[in-house]
C-alpha positions as semicolon CSV with decimal commas, in nm:
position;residue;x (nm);y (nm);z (nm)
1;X;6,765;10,329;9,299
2;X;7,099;10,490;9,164
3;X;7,226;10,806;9,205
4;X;7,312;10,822;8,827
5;X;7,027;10,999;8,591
6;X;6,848;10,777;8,365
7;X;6,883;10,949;8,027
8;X;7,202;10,768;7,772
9;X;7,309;11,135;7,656
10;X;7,378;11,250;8,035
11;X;7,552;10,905;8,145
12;X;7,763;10,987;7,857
13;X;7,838;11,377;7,990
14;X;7,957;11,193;8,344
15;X;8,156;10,928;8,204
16;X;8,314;11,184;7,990
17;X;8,403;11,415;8,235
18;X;8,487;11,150;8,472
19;X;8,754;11,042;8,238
20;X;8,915;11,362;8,178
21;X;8,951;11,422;8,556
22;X;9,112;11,051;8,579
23;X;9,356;11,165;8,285
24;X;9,464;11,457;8,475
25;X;9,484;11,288;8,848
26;X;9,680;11,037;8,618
27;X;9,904;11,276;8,500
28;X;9,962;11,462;8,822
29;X;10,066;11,087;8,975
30;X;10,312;11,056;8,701
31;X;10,497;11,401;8,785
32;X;10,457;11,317;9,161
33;X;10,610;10,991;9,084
34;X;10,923;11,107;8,851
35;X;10,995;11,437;9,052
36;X;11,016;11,176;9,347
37;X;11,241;10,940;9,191
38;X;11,467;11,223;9,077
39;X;11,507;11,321;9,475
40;X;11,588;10,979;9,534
41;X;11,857;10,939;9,232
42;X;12,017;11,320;9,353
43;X;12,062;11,207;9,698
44;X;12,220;10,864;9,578
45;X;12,448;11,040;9,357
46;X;12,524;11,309;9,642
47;X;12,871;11,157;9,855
48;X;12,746;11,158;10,205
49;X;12,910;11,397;10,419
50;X;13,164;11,355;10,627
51;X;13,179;11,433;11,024
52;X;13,339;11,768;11,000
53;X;13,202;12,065;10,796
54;X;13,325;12,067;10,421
55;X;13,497;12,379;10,343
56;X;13,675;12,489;9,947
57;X;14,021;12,416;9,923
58;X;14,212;12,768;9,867
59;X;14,452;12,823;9,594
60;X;14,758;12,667;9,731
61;X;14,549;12,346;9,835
62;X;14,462;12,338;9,504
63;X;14,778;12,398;9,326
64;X;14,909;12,122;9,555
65;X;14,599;11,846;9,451
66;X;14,664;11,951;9,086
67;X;15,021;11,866;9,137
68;X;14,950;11,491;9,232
69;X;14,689;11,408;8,908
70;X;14,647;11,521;8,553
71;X;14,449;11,811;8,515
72;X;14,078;11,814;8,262
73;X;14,202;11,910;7,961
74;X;13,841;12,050;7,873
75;X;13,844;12,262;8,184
76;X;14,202;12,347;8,243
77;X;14,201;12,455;8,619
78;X;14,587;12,419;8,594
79;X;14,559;12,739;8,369
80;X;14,336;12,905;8,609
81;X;14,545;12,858;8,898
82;X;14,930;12,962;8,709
83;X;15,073;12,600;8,712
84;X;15,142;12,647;8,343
């Protein structure tokens, strides 16, 4: 004998309800799934560090690096830093 009741109308009920539940378990995968693969695309895009602990340049290290390239012309750190 099965579990399941015998009447059409209350098959229907389960079958109903089992489908929203599979929509939402569905949905959670799908979040699981893309907040996973965004980890995974962060720590790809991430350099991997180096032996020695990174540290910010100070101003003169960074007048100096702005000396050797073109600075953004969007952000202007030249500006920032009196080069100009």
């Amino acid at each position: 004998m099965s579990d399941l009741p015998a009447d059409l109308p209350c098959l229907h009920v389960l079958r109903t309800w089992h489908a929203m539940w599979l929509a939402r378990i569905d949905k959670a995968i799908a979040t699981a799934e893309q907040r996973e693969a965004e980890t995974r695309r962060g720590a790809e895009v991430r350099p991997p560090l180096a032996g020695a602990r990174v540290r910010p340049l100070d101003t003169e290290q960074a007048r100096q690096a702005l000396v050797d390239v073109e600075a953004c012309s969007m952000c202007r750190p030249d500006t920032d830093l009196g080069l100009l």
